[in-house]
N, C-alpha and C positions, 0 to 999 in steps of 0.2 A: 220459112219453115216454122212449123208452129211450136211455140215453147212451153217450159214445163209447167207454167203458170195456164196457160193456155187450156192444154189437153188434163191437167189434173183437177176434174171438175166434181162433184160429187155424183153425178151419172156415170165419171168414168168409173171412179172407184167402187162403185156399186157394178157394172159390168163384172170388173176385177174380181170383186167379190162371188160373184154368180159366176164364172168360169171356175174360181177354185172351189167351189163345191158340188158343180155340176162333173166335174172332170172332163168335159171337152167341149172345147168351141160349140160342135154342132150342138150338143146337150146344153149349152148353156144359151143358143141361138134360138131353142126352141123352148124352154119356158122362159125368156124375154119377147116370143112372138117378132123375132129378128132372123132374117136369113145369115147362112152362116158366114157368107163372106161380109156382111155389116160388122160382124164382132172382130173377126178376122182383121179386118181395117182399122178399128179404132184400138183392139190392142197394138199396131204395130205403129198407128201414129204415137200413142202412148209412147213406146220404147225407142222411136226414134226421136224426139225430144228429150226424154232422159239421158240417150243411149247405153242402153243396157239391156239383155232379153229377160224378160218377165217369166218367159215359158219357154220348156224346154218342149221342142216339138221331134223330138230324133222316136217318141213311140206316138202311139196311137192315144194316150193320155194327155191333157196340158197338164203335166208336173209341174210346178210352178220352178224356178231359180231359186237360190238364197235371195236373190235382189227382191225377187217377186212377193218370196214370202214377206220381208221387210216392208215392202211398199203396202205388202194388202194387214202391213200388224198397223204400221200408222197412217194410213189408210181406215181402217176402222176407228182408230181412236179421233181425227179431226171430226169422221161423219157423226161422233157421236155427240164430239163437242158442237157440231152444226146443231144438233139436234138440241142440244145444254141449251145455246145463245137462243136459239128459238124460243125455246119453253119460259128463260127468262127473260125475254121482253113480252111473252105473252104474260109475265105473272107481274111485270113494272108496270103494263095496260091495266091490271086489274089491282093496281095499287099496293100491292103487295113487294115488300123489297126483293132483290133478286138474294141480298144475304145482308143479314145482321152479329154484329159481332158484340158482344158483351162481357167489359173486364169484370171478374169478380174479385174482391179482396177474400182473401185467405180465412180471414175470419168468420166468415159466412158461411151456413149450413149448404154444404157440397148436396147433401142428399134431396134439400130441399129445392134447390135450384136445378136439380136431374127431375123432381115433381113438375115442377113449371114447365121445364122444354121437354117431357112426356103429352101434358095438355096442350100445351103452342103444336108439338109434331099432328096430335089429334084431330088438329082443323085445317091439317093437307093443305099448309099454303103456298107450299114450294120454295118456300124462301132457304136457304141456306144460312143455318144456326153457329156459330163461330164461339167457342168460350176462350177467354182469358186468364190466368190465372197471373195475378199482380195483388202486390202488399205496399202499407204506406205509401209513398207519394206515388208509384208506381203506378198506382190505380188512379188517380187523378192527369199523371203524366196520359195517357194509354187511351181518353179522354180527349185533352184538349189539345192533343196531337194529331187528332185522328184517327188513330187507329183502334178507337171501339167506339159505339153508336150509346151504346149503358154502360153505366160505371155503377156495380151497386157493393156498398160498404165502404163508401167514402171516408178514411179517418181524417183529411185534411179538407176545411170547407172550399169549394170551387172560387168562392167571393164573388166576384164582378167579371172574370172571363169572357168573351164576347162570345156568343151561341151557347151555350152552359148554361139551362136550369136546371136548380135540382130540390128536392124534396128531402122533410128528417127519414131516417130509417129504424132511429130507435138508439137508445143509450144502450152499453154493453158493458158489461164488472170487468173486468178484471183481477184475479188472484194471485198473491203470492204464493206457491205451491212447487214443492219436490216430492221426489220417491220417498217413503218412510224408509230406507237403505242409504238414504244420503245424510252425512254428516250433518245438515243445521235442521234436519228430521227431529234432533233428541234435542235441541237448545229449547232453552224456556224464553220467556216474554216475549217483545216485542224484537227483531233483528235488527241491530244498529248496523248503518251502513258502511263501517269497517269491520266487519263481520260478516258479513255477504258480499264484502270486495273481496276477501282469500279466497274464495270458491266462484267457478267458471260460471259465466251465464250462458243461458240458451235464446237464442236473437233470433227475428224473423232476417230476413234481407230485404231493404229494399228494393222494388223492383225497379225502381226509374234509370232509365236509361241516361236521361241530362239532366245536370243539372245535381245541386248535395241532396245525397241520401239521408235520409233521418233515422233516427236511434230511436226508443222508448224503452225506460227501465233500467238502461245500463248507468252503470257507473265509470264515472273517464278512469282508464287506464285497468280495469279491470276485464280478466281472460274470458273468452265469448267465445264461442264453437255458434257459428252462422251456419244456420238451414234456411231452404229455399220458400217455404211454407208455413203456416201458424199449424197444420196438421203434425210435421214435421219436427217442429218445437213439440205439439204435446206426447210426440213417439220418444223424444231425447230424455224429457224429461220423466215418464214414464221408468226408462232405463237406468236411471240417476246420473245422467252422462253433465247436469249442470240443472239448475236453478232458473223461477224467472217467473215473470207474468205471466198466464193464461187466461182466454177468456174464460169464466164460471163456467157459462152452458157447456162450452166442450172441454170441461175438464170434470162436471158434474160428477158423474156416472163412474171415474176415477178416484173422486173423493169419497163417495158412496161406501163405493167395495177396498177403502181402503187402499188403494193402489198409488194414491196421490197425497199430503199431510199440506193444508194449509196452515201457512206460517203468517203472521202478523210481523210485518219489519215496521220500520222505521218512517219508511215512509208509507205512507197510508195507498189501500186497494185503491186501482186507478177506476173512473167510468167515463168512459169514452163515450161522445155523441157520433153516432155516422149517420151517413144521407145515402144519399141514390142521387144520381145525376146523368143527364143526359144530352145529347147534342140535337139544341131544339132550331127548327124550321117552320116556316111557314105551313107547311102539308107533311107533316110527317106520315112517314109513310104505315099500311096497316099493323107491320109485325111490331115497330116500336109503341105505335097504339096498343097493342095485346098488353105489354109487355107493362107500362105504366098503368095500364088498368088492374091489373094481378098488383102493383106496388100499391094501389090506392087501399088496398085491404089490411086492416090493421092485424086482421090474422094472420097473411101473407109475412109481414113484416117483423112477426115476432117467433116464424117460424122461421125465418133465414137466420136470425138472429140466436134462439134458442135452441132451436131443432136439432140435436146433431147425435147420429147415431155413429156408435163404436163399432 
């Protein structure tokens, strides 16, 4: 007796399919150019391998079963993944990955990186576009873990990693800066750091999964309200909910209109160097070529970095 492996072929499920929209055997025997005890047959080989009825045959309609209905919802959904698997070893033939996934650190212009995979979508390569959103080591974790092809806004250098090159991306400021509504708004000179230890800071999270998370800007043993993101940071502190570094660029446009008051502490504005990194092979495939070609632009580079719209 033939089994369910067997009889669930994607001809049958397309039969299946053309019964329930044709609404009957004979109607469905005759735009498949199939006599109607052909269809007849193979749905009831179908249903005796499952064993269950497909259709309910007590009218002159095939009403399909609840079973039936279920078999023909995933049922469509396999034929279409047949259809997926196709399409992307036809696009792995054509050099093209079948998907690329790329961490960005937090710091980096969101808007500018939605420009990029605007133009990547433009040249219909098929590849399936994957973002990340990871901060400090997190971004480097996400990397040489595997689980992303680009890493771009590196804060921690790759070093010597085995498969990992990577390229600079550009230095980035850093500001001491609060709401003009928060208490160390109206202090004068420079902020000593027992003085910005009595008030909360606002912290990215790391996103690394293993391995110690890293801190930048805190001070040990002082109060931190942790958000998931450096956008996130510049929302809190917007609010006066705490204190803390932000990068210049996206805090610009804040300081501008007043909304933000850069403070001079103690310890001097930080500038971070970050890179771009990526997991290199002998034939990399086209989309991670697109992808390093767009970094090799030094305009590219100072628009991820600078670019950030409110």
């Amino acid at each position: 007796m033939p089994t369910a492996r067997d009889v669930l072929t994607p001809e049958a499920l397309s039969l299946l399919e053309a019964v329930a929209q044709a609404g009957s055997f004979a109607a469905a025997a005759r735009e498949l150019n199939l006599v109607p005890s052909a269809v007849t047959y193979r749905i009831r080989q179908i249903e005796d391998a499952l064993d269950v009825l497909l259709f309910d045959r007590s009218s002159r309609q095939a009403r399909m079963t609840e079973a039936g209905n279920e078999l023909l919802r995933e049922g469509g959904r396999l034929l279409q993944e047949i259809d997926a698997v196709a399409n992307r070893v036809r696009r792995v033939a054509t050099g093209w990955e079948s998907e690329l996934t790329i961490a960005v650190d937090t710091v980096v212009s969101l808007s500018t990186v939605m420009e990029l995979t605007q133009a990547f979508f433009e040249l219909a390569p098929g590849t399936r576009l994957r973002m990340r959103d990871e901060s400090l080591s997190g971004t480097l974790e996400a990397l040489s873990s595997g689980q992303a092809d680009l890493a771009v806004g590196l804060a921690l250098e790759p070093g010597t990693t085995a498969g990992i090159q990577s390229n600079v991306l550009g230095e980035l400021k850093f500001v001491f800066a609060v709401a003009p509504h928060h208490p160390l708004a109206a202090l004068k000179g420079p902020l000593k750091d027992e003085v910005v230890f009595k008030h909360r800071a606002v912290a990215v999270a790391d996103s690394v999964q293993r391995g110690q998370p890293i801190t930048r800007g805190l001070l040990a043993g002082q109060d931190v309200f942790t958000v998931p993101t450096m956008r996130a940071k510049l929302d809190a502190q917007l609010r006066g909910l705490g204190a803390g570094f932000v990068p210049e660029p996206m805090a610009r446009p804040y300081i501008e209109s007043g909304r933000l008051v850069v403070k001079e502490v103690q310890r001097s504005n930080r500038l971070v160097r970050l890179s771009y990194a990526w997991r290199s092979s002998s034939s990399p495939g086209r989309a991670l070529q697109w992808w390093l070609v767009q970094l090799e632009s030094a305009k590219t580079r100072r628009a991820l970095l600078e670019r950030h719209r409110s």
